[in-house]
C-alpha positions in Angstrom: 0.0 0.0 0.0 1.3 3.7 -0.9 2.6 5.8 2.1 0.7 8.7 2.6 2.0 12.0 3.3 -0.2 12.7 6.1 1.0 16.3 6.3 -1.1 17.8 3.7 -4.4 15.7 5.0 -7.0 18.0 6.7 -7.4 18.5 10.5 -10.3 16.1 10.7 -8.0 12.7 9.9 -9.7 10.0 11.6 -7.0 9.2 14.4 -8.0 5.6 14.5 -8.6 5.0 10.6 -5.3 6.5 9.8 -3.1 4.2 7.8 -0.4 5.0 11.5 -2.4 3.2 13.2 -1.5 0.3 11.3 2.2 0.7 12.2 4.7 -0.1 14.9 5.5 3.2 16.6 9.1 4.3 15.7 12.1 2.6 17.7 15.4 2.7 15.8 14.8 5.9 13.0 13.1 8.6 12.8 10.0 8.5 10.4 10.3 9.6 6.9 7.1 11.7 7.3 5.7 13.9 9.8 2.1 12.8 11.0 -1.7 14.9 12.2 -0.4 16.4 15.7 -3.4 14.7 17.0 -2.4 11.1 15.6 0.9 11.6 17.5 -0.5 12.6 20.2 -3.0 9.1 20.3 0.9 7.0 20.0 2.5 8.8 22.6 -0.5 8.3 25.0 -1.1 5.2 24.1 2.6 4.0 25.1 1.9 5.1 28.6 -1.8 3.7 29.1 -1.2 0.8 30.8 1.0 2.2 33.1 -0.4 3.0 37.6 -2.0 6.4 37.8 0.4 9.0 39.6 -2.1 9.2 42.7 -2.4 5.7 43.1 1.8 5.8 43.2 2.5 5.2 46.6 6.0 4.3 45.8 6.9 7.9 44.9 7.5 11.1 47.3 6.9 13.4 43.8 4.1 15.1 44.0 1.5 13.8 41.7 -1.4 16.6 41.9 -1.4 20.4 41.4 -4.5 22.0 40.9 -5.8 23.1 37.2 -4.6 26.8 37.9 -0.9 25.9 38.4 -0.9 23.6 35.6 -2.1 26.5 33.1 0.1 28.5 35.1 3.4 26.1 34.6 2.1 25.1 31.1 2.3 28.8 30.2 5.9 28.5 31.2 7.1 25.7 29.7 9.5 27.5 27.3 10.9 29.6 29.7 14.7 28.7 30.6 15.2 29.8 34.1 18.8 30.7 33.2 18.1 33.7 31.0 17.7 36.5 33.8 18.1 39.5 31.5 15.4 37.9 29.3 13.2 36.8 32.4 14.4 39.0 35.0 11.2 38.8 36.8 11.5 34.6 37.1 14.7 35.6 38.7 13.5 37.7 41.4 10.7 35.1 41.9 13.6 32.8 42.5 14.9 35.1 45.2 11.4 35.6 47.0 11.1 31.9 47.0 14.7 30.8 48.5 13.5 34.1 51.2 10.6 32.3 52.3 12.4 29.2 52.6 15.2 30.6 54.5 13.1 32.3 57.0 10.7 29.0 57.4 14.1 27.6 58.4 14.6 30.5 61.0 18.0 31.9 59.2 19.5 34.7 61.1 20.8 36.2 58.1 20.3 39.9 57.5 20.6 40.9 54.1 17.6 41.9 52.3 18.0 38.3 49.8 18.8 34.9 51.7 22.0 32.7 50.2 20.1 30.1 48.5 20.2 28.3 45.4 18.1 26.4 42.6 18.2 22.7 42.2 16.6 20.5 39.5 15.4 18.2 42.4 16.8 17.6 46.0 19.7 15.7 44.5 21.0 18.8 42.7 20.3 20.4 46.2 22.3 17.8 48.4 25.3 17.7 45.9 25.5 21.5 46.0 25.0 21.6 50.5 28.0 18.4 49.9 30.5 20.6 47.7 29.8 23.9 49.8 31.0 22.1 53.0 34.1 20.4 51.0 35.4 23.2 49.5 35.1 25.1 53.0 37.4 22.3 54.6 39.7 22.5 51.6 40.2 26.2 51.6 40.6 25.6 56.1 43.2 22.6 55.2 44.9 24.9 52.7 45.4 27.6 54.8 47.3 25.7 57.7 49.1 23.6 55.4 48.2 20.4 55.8 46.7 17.8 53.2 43.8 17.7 51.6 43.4 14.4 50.2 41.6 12.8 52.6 38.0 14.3 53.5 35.2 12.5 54.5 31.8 12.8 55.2 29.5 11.3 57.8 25.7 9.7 57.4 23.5 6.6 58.0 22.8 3.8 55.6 19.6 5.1 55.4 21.1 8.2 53.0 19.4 8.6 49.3 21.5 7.3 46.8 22.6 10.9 46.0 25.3 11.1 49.2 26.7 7.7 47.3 27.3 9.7 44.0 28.5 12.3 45.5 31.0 10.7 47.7 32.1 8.9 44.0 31.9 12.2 41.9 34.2 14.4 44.1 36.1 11.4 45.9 35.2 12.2 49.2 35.0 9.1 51.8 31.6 8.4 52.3 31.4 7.1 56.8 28.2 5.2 57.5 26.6 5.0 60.5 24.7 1.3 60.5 20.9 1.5 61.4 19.5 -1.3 63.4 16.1 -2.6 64.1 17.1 -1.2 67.7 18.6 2.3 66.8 16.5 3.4 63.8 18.0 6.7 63.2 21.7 8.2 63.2 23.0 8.0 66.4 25.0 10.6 67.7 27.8 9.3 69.8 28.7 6.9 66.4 29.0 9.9 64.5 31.6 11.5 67.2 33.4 8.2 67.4 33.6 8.4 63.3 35.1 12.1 63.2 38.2 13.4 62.5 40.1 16.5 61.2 39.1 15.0 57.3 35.4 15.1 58.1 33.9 17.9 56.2 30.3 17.7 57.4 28.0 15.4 59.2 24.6 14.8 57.5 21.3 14.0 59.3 18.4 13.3 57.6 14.4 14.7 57.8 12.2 12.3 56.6 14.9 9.1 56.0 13.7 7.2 52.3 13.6 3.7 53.6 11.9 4.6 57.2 10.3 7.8 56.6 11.9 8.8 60.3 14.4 12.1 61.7 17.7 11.9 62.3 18.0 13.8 66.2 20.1 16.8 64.5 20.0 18.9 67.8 21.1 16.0 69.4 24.0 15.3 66.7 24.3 19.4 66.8 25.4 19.0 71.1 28.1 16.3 70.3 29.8 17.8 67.8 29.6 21.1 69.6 31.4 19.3 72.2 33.5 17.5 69.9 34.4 20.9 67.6 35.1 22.6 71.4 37.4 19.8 72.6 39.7 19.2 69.2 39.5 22.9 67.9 37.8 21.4 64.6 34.9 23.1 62.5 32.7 20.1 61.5 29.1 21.2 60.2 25.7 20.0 59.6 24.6 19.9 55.7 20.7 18.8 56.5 19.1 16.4 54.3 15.6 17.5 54.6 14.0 16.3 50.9 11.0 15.7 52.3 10.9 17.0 56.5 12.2 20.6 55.1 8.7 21.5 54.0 6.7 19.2 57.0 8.2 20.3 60.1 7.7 24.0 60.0 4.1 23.6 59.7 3.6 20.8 62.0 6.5 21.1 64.5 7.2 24.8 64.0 9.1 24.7 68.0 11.4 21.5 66.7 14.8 22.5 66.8 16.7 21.0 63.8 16.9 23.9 61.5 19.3 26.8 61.4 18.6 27.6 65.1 21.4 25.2 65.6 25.1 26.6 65.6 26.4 24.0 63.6 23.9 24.2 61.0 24.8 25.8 58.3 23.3 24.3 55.3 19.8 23.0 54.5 18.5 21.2 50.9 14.9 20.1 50.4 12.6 18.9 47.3 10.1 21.6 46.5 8.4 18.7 44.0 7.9 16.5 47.5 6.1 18.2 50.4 7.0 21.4 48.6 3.7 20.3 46.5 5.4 21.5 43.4 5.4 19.2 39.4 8.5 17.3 39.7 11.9 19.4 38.6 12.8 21.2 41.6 14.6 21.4 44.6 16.4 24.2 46.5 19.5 24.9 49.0 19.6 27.1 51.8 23.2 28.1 53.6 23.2 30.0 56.9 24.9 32.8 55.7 26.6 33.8 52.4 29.6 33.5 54.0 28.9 29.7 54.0 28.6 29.6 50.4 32.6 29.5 48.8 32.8 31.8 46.1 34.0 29.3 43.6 30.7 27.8 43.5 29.5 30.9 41.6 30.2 31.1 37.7 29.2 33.8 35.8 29.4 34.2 32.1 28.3 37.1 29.7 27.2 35.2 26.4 23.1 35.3 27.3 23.3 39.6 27.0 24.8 40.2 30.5 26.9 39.3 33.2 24.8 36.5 35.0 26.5 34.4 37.6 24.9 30.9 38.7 25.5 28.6 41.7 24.2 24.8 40.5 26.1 21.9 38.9 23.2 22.1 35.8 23.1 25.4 33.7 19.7 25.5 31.8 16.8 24.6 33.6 12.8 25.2 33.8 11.4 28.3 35.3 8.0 26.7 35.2 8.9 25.0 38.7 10.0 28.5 39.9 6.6 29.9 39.0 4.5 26.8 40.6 6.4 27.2 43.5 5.9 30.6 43.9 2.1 29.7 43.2 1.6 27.7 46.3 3.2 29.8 48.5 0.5 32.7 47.6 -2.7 29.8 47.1 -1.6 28.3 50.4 0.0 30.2 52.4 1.1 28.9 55.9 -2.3 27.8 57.2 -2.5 26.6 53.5 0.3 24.5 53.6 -0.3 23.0 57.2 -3.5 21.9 56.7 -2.4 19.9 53.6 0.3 18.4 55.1 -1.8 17.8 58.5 -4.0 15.7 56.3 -1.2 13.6 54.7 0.0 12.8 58.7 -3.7 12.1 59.3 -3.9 9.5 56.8 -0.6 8.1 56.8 -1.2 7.3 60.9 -4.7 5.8 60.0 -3.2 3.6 57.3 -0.4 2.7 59.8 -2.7 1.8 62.3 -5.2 -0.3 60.4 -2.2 -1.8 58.9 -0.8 -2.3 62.3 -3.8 -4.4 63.0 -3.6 -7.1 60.4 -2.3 -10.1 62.2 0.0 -10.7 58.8 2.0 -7.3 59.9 4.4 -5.5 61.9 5.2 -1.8 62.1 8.4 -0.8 61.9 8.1 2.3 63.7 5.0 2.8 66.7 5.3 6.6 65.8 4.7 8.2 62.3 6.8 11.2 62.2 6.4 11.8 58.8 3.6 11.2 55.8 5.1 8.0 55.3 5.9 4.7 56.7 7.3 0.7 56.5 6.2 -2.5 58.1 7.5 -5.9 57.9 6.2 -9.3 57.7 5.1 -11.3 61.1 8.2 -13.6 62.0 5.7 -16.0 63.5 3.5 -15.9 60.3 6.1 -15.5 57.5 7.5 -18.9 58.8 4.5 -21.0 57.3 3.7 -18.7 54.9 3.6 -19.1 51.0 4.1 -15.9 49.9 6.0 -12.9 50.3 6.1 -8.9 50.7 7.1 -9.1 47.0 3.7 -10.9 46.1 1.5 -8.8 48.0 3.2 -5.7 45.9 2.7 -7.8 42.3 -1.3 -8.0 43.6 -1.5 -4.9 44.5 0.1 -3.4 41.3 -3.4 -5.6 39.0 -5.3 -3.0 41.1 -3.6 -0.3 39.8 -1.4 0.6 43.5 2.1 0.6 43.3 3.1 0.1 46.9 7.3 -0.9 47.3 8.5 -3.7 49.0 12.2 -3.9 49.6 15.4 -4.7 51.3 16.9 -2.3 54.5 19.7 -1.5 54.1 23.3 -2.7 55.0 23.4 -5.0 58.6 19.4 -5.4 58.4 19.0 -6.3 54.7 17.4 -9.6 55.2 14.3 -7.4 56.5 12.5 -7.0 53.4 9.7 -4.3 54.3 6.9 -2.0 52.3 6.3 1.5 52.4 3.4 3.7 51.6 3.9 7.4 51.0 1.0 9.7 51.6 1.0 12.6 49.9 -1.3 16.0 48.7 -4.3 14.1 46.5 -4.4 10.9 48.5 -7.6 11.0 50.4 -9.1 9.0 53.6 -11.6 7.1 51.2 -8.3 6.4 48.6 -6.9 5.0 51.6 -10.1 2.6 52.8 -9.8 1.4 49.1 -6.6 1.1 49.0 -6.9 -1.2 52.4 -9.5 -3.4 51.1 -7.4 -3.8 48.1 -4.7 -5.4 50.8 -7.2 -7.2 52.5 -8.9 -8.9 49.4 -5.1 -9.6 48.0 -3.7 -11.3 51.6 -6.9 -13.7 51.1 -6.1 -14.9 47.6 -2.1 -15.0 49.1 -3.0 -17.4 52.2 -5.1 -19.5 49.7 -1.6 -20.7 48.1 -1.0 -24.1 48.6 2.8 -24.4 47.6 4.9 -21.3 47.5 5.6 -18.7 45.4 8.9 -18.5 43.5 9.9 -15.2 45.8 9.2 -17.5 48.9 11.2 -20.2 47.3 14.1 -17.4 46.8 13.7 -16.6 50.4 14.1 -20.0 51.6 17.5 -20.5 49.4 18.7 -16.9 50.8 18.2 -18.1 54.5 19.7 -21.3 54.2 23.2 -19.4 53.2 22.7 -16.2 55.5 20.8 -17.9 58.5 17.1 -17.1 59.1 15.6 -13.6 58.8 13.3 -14.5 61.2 15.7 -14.0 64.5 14.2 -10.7 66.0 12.8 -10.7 69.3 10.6 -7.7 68.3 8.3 -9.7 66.1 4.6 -9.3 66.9 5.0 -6.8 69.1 0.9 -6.1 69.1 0.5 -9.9 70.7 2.8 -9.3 73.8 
């Protein structure tokens, strides 16, 4: 049959009686011909059809819902490259006003009239940026007494984002871990202490840790080292991780003291596309003062019309992020934006508890300090069952819910746990459905008669590594 060359066919082409339709979508070449924008349109949809709707994602911490007036409001936006400021000097100032608001939700002392704060694509951006400030700070310290400088490290749990291991790779910078156990859930302070040294550039808590969804005690960790920092004549700061507990806990633990209140705080990252309740594509960096902030971080060049001078490890990068972030600050405001995040605790401690209920389960955690939170299986009932956390997500995922389950990580990975992540556009009645969901899949689970192939894998893993099943904790609701 002759190809047609669907760009001079009128606006009214049939999508699905279009001689496209007919073909495999493009994979190794680009077509010869263009097609009808809404024929396209109908193949690029259709490629992503099958996949979980964003809401029922409980998997990611993105935020998956923005109402329509910040989508028309982004969408308006889409062209604009955030890195033109004598273009879009007005994005820039926005830019300013945001990293402001952020600072002083953070309770900076600084005094100037714009807060030293920076841009990010996401929080990774951010954390690499907090991780090169404090490095080059050491180095320049190092420098100027003489002494080496090929040696730093860094200190932070094994619960850190994969980020802190890039960067540690990137910039080859030692990368301490502090173990978590099923008994000290979070980074313990007197394990950092014991782990420093005149290498260590910065220590790095963590607000809202990935695989727990629990805080790192940073004005606890902020009294040892101030301590420590007293007694050896070292400088060792605090870079907070706070992807996600940077925009919960000054709305809904405003007197909690892990912020820049602290002396040896002097950098803060966080994800304005998490809790920030911003499109995915941003995150942002906050330093105590602008002293903090090394001055070879900032690179200017003069080829966009002016001098502009950027601190970020990316160049170009969207302004519509900039603009919905902006948005929500003015939509919300602070009552705004502790209401919505009150609701997310609300129904993350329901779902915990009626979770925490099911005879199958264990919480990891009795407290959810965060919108989010893991549990395990029963030792007593994972013995004789057939199945696994892996199979309960596979069922779970036919009903359109993509709830995690996965490994801990180093010195507890044989617990293998799940996670749900509640977040803006997950509502109390999303949640009953998403529990009868559970309830309906455990029933067709405990109906196996011979096990599953991830309970099979189990059973080879704990005849070579012992038995997973050796903590006293289990059950803890039957004591």
């Amino acid at each position: 049959m002759e190809k047609t060359d669907y760009r001079n066919e009128p606006d009214n082409t049939a999508v699905f009686g279009s001689e496209e339709m007919l073909q495999p979508a493009p994979t190794d070449t680009i077509p010869q011909y263009g097609t009808r924008p809404e024929i396209a349109y109908q193949m690029v949809k259709d490629e992503t059809f099958a996949q979980t709707q964003p809401r029922l994602n409980l998997a990611t911490f993105v935020t998956t819902y923005m109402d329509p007036f910040t989508t028309r409001l982004m969408n308006e936006a889409i062209s604009v490259n955030y890195i033109d400021e004598t273009e879009y000097p007005r994005v820039a100032v926005m830019n300013a006003k945001c990293i402001n608001i952020m600072a002083n939700l953070w309770n900076t002392p600084e005094q100037a009239k714009w807060k030293t704060g920076a841009l990010a694509i996401g929080s990774s951006e951010a954390c690499m940026l907090g991780g090169v400030a404090a490095w080059l700070r050491w180095k320049e310290r190092r420098e100027a007494q003489g002494k080496p400088t090929d040696k730093p490290n860094f200190i932070i749990s094994t619960g850190y984002q994969v980020v802190w291991e890039k960067f540690a790779d990137l910039w080859q910078i030692e990368m301490r871990t502090v173990p978590l156990t099923l008994e000290k859930t979070t980074l313990d302070p007197q394990a950092v202490i014991d782990m420093c040294d005149e290498n260590t550039i910065c220590v790095v808590p963590i607000q809202g840790v990935t695989w727990t969804g629990l805080n790192d005690d940073v004005e606890a960790i902020d009294a040892a080292l101030d301590e420590y920092n007293s007694r050896t004549g070292y400088d060792i700061p605090i870079h907070v991780d706070a992807a996600s507990g940077g925009f919960i806990l000054p709305f809904l633990e405003p007197e909690r003291r892990w912020d820049f209140r602290l002396k040896w705080v002097l950098s803060i990252s966080t994800s304005g596309h998490k809790y920030g309740l911003v499109y995915p594509g941003l995150g942002w960096v906050v330093w105590k003062d602008k002293k903090y902030l090394p001055g070879k971080m900032s690179f200017s060049v003069n080829y966009l019309g002016a001098d502009i001078t950027q601190v970020g490890l990316n160049f170009s990068r969207p302004a519509a992020q900039i603009l919905g972030q902006y948005y929500q600050f003015i939509r919300l405001g602070f009552e705004g934006y502790k209401q919505v995040q009150h609701n997310s605790m609300e129904i993350a401690r329901y779902l915990h508890d009626e979770i925490g209920k099911m005879p199958q389960f264990v919480n990891y955690c009795e407290d959810v300090v965060n919108p989010l939170f893991i549990w395990y299986m029963c030792a007593d009932y994972a013995r004789s069952a057939e199945w696994t956390l892996y199979d309960l997500q596979d069922k779970l995922k036919q009903s359109g819910w993509m709830v995690p389950a996965y490994t801990m990580p180093k010195n507890i990975e044989d617990r293998v746990v799940m996670r749900i992540v509640v977040r803006q556009g997950f509502s109390r009645d999303m949640a009953d459905m998403l529990l009868d969901d559970m309830r309906a899949a455990i029933a067709e689970l405990e109906k196996l008669e011979y096990p599953t192939p991830s309970r099979l894998a189990q059973e080879r893993r704990e005849e070579v590594q012992g038995s997973v099943f050796t903590h006293t904790g289990c059950c803890h609701k039957k004591k």
